[in-house]
C-alpha positions in Angstrom: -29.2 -41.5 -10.8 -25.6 -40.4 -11.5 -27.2 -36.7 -9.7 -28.0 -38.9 -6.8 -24.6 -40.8 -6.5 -22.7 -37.8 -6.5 -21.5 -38.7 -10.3 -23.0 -35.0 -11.4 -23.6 -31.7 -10.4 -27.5 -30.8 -9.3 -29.2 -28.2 -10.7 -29.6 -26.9 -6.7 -28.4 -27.7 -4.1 -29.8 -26.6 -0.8 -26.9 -26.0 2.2 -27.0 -25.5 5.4 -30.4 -26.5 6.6 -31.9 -29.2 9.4 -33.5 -31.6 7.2 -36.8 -33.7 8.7 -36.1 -37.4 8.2 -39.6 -38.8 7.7 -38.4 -42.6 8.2 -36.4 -41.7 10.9 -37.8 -38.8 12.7 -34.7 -36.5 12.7 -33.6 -33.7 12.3 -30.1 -34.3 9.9 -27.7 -31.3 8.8 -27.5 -32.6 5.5 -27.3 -31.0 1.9 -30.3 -31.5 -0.3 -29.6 -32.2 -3.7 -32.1 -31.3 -6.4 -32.5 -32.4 -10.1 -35.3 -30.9 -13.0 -37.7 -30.1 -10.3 -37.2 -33.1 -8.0 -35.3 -34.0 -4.8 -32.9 -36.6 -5.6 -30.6 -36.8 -2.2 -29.4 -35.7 0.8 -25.6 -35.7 1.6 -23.0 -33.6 0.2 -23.6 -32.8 -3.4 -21.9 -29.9 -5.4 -24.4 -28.0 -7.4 -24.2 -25.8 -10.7 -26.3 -23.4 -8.2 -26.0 -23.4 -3.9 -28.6 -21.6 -2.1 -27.3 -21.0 1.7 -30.2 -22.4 4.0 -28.4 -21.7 7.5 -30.8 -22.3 10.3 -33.9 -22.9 8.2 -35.7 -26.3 8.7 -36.5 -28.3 5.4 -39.4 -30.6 5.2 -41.1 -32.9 2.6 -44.4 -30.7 1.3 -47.5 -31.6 3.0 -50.0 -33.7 1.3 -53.7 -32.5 2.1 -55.3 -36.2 2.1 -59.3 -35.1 1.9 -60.8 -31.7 1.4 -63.1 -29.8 -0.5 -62.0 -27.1 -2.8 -65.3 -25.6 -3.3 -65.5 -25.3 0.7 -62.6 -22.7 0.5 -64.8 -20.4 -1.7 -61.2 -19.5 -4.0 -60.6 -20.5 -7.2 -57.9 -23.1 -7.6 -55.0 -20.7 -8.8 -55.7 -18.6 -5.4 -56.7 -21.8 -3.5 -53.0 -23.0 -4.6 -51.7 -19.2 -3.5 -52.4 -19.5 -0.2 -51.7 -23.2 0.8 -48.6 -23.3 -1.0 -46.8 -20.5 1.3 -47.5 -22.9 4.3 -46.1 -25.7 2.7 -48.8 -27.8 1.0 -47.7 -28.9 -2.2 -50.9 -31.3 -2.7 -53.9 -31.9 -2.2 -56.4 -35.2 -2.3 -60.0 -33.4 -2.9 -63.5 -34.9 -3.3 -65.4 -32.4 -5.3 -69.0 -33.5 -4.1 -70.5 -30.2 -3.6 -70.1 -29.0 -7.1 -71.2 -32.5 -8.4 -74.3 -31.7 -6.2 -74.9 -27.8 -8.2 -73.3 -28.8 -11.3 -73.5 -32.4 -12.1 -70.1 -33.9 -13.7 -70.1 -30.7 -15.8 -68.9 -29.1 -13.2 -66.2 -31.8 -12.4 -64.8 -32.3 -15.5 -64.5 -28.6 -15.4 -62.6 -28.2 -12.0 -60.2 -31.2 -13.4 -59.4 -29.1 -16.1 -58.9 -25.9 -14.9 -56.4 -27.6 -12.2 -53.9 -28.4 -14.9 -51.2 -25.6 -15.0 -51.1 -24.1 -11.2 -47.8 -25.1 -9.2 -50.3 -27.2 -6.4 -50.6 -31.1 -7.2 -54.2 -31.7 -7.1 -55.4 -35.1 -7.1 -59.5 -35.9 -6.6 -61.4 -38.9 -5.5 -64.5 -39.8 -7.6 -67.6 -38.5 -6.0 -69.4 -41.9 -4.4 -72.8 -40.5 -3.7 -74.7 -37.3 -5.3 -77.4 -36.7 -3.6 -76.0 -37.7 -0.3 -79.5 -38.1 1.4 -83.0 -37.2 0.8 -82.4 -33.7 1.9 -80.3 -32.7 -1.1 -81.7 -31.7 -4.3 -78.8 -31.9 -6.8 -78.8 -30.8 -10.7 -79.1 -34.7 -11.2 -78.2 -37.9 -9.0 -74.7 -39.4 -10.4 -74.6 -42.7 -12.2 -72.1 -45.7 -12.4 -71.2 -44.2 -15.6 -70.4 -40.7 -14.9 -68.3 -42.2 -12.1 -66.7 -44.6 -14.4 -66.0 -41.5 -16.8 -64.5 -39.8 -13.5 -62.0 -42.7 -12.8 -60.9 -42.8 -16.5 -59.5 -39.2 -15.9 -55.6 -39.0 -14.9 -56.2 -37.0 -11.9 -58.8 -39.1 -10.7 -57.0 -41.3 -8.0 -60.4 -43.4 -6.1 -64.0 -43.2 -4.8 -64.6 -40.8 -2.5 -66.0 -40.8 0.9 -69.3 -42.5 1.0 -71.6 -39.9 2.9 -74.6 -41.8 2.7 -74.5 -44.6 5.5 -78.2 -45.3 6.4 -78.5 -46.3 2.4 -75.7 -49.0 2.8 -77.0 -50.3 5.7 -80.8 -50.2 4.2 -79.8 -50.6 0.9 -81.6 -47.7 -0.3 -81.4 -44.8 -2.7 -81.3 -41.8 -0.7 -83.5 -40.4 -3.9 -85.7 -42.7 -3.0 -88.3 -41.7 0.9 -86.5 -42.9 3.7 -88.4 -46.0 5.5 -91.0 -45.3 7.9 -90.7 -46.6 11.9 -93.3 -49.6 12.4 -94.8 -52.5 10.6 -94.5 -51.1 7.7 -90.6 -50.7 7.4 -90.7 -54.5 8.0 -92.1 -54.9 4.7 -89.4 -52.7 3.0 -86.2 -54.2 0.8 -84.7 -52.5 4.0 -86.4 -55.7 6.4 -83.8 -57.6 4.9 -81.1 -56.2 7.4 -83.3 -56.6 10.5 -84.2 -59.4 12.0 -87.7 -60.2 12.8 -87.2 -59.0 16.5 -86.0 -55.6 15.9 -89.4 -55.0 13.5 -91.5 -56.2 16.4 -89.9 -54.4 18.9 -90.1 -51.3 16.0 -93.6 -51.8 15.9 -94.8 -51.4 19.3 -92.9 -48.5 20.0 -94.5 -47.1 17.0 -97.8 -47.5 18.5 -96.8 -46.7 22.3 -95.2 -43.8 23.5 -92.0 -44.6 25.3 -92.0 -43.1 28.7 -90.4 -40.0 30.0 -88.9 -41.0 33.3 -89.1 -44.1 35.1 -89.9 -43.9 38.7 -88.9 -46.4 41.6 -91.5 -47.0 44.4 -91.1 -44.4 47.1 -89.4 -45.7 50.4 -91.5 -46.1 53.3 -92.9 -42.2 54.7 -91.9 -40.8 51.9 -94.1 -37.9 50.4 -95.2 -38.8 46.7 -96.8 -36.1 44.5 -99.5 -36.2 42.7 -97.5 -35.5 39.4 -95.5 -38.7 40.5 -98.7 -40.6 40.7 -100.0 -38.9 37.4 -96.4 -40.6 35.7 -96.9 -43.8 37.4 -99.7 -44.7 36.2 -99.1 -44.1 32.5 -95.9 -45.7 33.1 -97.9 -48.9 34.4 -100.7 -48.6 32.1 -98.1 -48.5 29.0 -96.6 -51.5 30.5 -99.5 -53.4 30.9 -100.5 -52.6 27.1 -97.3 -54.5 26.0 -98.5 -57.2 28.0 -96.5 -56.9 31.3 -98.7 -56.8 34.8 -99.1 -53.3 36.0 -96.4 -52.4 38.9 -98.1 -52.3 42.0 -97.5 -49.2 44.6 -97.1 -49.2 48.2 
């Protein structure tokens, strides 16, 4: 505080620069003051060391909110190499695809070899391994290997949950998806759909939906017999659901 105030010397102080005001969206030709590491003002401070900034433009480091390390194919030390130069200085990242090879081994593992490198990285608690039905992970993650997750410092929140259709069916996705006609209607999944929609579900199961629907031809018009051919399977399907047939002039 007595850094901030003026009180002190900083460690550094930064001259000379346009510094971005993120509350007010300015540019301001301001000193920046800087104390063990941290920013501590901007103003006109006096510094045990001044590094001229003339004509540079200063900004807060950017904060990558979601991404996935592993997707970048570097290990975290390079990973922190190369965003670092373009002015990330964190990152928020959801390590689902090597909970998906290596289970929270592999977590635990990236969380630990993050401590050190100059890159704040931060990581969201995997929500759902597998994702769907179409993964095949080392093992599908329980409550408690998420609650040993969020009991880690750098563990800052759930991730992204990837796997809508089982919140809306309430199912596993280790679990076979349900199946289109009566049948899904007698699934833990029926629960979210109304009697309706699983009637409706079931005769489409049964009756192929049509390609095109043709209006009747106007009077002289040619009419193929392809467009007959569609007609009447487009009638006859009708009349199966229990409508009368369309009639043709």
């Amino acid at each position: 505080m007595a850094v901030a105030r003026g009180d002190e010397p900083a460690d550094l102080v930064l001259s000379g620069g346009h510094v971005l005001s993120v509350f007010t969206k300015e540019w301001l030709d301001v000193d920046v003051a800087v104390q063990h590491g941290h920013v501590v003002g901007l103003g006109k401070y006096d510094g045990r060391q001044t590094l001229d900034v003339a004509g540079a433009y200063l900004v807060p480091g950017f904060v990558d909110a979601h991404m996935h390390i592993e997707s970048s194919k570097l290990m975290v030390d390079e990973f922190a190499r190369a965003v670092l130069a373009h002015g990330t200085t964190a990152v928020v990242a959801d390590p689902h695809e090597i909970a998906n090879v290596l289970g929270t081994d592999g977590v635990h593992w990236l969380l630990d070899v993050c401590d050190g490198i100059p890159l704040d990285v931060w990581f969201m608690a995997s929500s759902c391994v597998p994702a769907s039905q179409f993964e095949s992970p080392r093992r599908e993650l329980t409550p408690g290997d998420l609650d040993a997750l969020l009991r880690r410092r750098r563990v800052i929140g759930l991730a992204e949950m990837m796997n809508f259709p089982g919140v809306i069916t309430r199912r596993s996705p280790s679990k076979k998806p349900w199946r289109s006609g009566a049948s899904a209607c007698g699934s833990s999944s029926a629960r979210l759909r109304s009697p309706a929609t699983c009637a409706t579900s079931s005769r489409w199961s049964s009756n192929t939906a049509p390609t095109a629907v043709l209006s009747a031809p106007t009077t002289g018009s040619p009419t193929s017999s392809s467009s007959r051919a569609t007609s009447t399977r487009w009638s006859a399907s009708r009349s199966r659901r229990g409508s009368a047939p369309r009639t043709r002039s």
